[in-house]
N, C-alpha and C positions, 0 to 999 in steps of 0.2 A: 540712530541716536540712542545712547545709552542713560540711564537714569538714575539716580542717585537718592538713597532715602534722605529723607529731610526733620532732622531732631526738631523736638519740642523750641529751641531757642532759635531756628529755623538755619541753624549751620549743617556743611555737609557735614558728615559723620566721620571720623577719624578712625579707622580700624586697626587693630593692632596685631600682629600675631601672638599665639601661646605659645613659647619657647619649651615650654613640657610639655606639652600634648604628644598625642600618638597619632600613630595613621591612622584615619577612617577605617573601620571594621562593617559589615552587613551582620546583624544581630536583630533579634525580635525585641521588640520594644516591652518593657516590663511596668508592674505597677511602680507610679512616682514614690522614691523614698528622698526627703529633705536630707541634703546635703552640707557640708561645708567643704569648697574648693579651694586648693591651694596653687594659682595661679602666677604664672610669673610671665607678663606684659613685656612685647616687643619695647618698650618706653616709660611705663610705669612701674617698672620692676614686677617681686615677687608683692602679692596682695593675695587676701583671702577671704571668698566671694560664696552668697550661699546660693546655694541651684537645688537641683534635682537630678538624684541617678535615675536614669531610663534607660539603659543597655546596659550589659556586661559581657563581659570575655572572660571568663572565671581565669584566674593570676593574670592575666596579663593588661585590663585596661576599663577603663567603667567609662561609658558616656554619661556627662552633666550635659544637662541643660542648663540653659544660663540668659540671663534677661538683660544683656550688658550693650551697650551700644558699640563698646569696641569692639566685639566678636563678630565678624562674618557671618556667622552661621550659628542654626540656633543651638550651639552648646560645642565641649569639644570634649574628645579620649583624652584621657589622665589615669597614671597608674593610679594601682589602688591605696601608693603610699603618701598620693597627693589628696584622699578624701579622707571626709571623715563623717561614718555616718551614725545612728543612734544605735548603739549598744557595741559600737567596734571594741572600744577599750576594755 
């Protein structure tokens, strides 16, 4: 028997895919720097959600963490031209 988390309104939980995310990478987990993600939902479209970078792949993809009940997993790979972090600009 398989198990299903159980949200606060006590429905199962709807998960979505990140149609921009990247492939899982193996990277050493960094200190948390506040983010802003730019997200685009199997069903919700593109939205933009604030997490935390905790990995990198220098060019190629940042891991957010993400506190979102649609996501599977705790966070997902986004290029770097989907974040926005403090002092990018």
């Amino acid at each position: 028997m398989s198990y299903m988390p159980i949200h606060f309104n006590g429905s199962a939980p709807h998960y979505q895919d990140v149609l921009n995310s990247h492939k899982a990478r193996r990277r050493p987990d960094r200190p948390k720097i506040p983010v802003l993600a730019r997200l685009i939902w199997e069903n919700d479209g593109e939205q933009w959600c604030h997490g935390h970078a905790l990995r990198l792949d220098p060019g190629v993809a940042i891991f957010v963490e993400l506190r979102d009940p649609r996501c599977r997993s705790t966070g997902v790979w986004l290029s770097p031209n989907d974040v926005i972090w403090p002092g990018k600009f």
